[in-house]
Structure formats: C-alpha cells, structure tokens
Kinemage of the C-alpha trace (Angstrom):
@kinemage 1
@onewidth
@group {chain A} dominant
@subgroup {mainchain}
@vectorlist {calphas} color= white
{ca unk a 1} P 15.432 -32.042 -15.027
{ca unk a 2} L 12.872 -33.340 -12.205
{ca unk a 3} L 13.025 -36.528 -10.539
{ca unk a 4} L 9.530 -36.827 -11.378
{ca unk a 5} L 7.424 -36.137 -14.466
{ca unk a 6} L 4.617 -34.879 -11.887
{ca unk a 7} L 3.661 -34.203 -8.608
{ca unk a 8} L 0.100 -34.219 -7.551
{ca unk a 9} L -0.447 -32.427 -4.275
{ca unk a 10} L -3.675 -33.173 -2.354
{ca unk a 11} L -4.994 -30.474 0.190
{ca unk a 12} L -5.491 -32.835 2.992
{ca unk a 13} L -5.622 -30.020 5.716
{ca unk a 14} L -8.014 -30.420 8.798
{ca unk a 15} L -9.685 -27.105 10.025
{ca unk a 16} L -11.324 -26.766 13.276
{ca unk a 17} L -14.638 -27.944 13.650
{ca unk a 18} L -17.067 -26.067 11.533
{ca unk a 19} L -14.671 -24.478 9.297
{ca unk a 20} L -14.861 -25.143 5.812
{ca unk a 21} L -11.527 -27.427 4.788
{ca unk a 22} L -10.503 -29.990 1.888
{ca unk a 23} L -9.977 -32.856 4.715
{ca unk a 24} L -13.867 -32.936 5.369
{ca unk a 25} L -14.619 -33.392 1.780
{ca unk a 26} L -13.158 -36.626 2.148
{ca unk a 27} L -9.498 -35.736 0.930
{ca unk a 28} L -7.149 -38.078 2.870
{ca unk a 29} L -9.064 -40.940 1.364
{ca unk a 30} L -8.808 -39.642 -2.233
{ca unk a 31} L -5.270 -39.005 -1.823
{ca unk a 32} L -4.660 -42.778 -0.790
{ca unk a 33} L -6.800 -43.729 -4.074
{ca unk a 34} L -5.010 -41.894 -6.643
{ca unk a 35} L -1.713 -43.204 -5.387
{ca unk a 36} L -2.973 -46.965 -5.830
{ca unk a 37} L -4.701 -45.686 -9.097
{ca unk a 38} L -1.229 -44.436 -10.324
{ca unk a 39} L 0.155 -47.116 -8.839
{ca unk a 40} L -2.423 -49.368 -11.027
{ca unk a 41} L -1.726 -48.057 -14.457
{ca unk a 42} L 1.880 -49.388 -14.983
{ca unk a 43} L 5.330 -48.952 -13.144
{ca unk a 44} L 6.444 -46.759 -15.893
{ca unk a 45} L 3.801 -44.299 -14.995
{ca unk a 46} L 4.021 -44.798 -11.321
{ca unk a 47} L 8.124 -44.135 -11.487
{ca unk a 48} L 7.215 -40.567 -12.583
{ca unk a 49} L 4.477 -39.386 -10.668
{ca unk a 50} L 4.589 -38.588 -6.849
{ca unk a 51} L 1.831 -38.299 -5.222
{ca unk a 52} L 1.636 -35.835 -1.876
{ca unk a 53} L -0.390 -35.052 1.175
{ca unk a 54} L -0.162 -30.836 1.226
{ca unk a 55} L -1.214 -28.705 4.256
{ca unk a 56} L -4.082 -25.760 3.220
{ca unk a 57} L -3.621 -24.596 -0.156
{ca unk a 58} L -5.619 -21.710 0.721
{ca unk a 59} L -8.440 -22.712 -1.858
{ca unk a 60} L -10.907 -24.435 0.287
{ca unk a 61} L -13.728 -22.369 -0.897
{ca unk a 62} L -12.648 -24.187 -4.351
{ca unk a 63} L -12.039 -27.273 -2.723
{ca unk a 64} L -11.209 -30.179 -2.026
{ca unk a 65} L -8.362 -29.511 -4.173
{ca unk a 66} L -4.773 -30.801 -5.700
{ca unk a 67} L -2.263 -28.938 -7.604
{ca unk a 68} L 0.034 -30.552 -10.317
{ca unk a 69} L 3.443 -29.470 -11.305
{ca unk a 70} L 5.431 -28.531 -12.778
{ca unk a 71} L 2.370 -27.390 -14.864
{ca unk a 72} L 0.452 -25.254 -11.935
{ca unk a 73} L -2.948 -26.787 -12.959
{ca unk a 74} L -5.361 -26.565 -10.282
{ca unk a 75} L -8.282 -29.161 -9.777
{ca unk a 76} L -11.036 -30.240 -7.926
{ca unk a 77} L -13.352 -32.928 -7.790
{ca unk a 78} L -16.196 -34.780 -6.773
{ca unk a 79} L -15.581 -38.738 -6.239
{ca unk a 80} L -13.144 -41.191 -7.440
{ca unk a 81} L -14.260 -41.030 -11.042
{ca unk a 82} L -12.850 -37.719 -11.398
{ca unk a 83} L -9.680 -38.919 -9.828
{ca unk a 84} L -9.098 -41.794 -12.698
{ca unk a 85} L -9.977 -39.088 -15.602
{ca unk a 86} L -7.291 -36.729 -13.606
{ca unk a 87} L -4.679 -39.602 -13.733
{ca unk a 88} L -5.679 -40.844 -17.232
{ca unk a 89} L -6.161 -37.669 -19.164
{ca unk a 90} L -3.280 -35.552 -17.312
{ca unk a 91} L -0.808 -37.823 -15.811
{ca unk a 92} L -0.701 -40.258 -18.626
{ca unk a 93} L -1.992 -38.516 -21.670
{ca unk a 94} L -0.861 -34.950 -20.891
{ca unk a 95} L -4.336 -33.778 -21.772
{ca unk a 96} L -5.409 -31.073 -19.319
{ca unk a 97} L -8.909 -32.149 -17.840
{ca unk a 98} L -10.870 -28.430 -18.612
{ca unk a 99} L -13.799 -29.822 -16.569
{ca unk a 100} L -12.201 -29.827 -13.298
{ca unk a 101} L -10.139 -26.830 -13.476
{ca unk a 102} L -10.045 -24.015 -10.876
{ca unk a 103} L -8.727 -20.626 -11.121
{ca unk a 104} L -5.951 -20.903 -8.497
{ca unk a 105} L -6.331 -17.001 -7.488
C-alpha cells in the first residue's frame, strides 16, 4: 500500500528558447496552486495527495500537462479553474475529469 492515495506530477520542464515546453504555459505557477488548493480542501485530503514538480513528460505538444497515479490519467489544462475541478472531481471524489483527458501516447 502507497504512502499516498495520489500523486499529481506537473511537467514543469523549461526548453530552450523557442521550443515548445509545459514551463512556458505557465506550469510552475499552477503547480504551486494546486498544492495550496489541496492544501485548502482539508488535512485529510492533503495527507494523501503529493503534489510534484516532474522534468519533460515528453507530451508538450499535449501540454502543459500532469500525470496522476497510481491511476496513469493524463491531463491538461487551461487556468486555475481546471485545476480545482482536477482536485475536486479526481483527488477527492475519484471521478475522472473526461474533459481534460489526454491520450498519454
């Protein structure tokens, strides 16, 4: 049995100038949001999710983009909305969210 119930890895990699990359799609700062947002829901929730910088993911044409495990569900998104529905639907609810999915191949 895991430690943790999840583990959200954010792509947070920096390419050189130019090249496409999660980081310039404003990932660092998303990162740091969903770990106050998980934070924010309740310790009981926040004692079982870890949230984690990644290097490239190798999906930045997908991008930006975070993985979850143990599940391998793939997601993007767009602002900090998407984020909270990530956190609420997946991480507290266990509800995949469909809308934000990527095909991780």
């Amino acid at each position: 049995m895991s430690y943790f119930q999840h583990h959200v890895f954010f792509c947070t990699n920096q390419r050189e100038k130019g090249e496409m990359c999660c980081n310039n799609q404003n990932a660092q700062a998303m990162r740091d949001y969903c770990k106050d947002r998980v934070k924010s829901v309740g310790e009981a929730i926040a004692a079982q999710v870890r949230v984690n910088s990644a290097g490239c993911l190798a999906r930045c044409d997908r991008g930006p983009v975070i993985v979850v495990y143990p599940e391998a569900v793939w997601y993007t998104y767009v602002d900090q909305e998407d984020i909270d529905e990530i956190v609420d639907s997946h991480l507290v609810a266990g509800r995949v969210v469909e809308r934000l999915l990527i095909d991780p191949r």
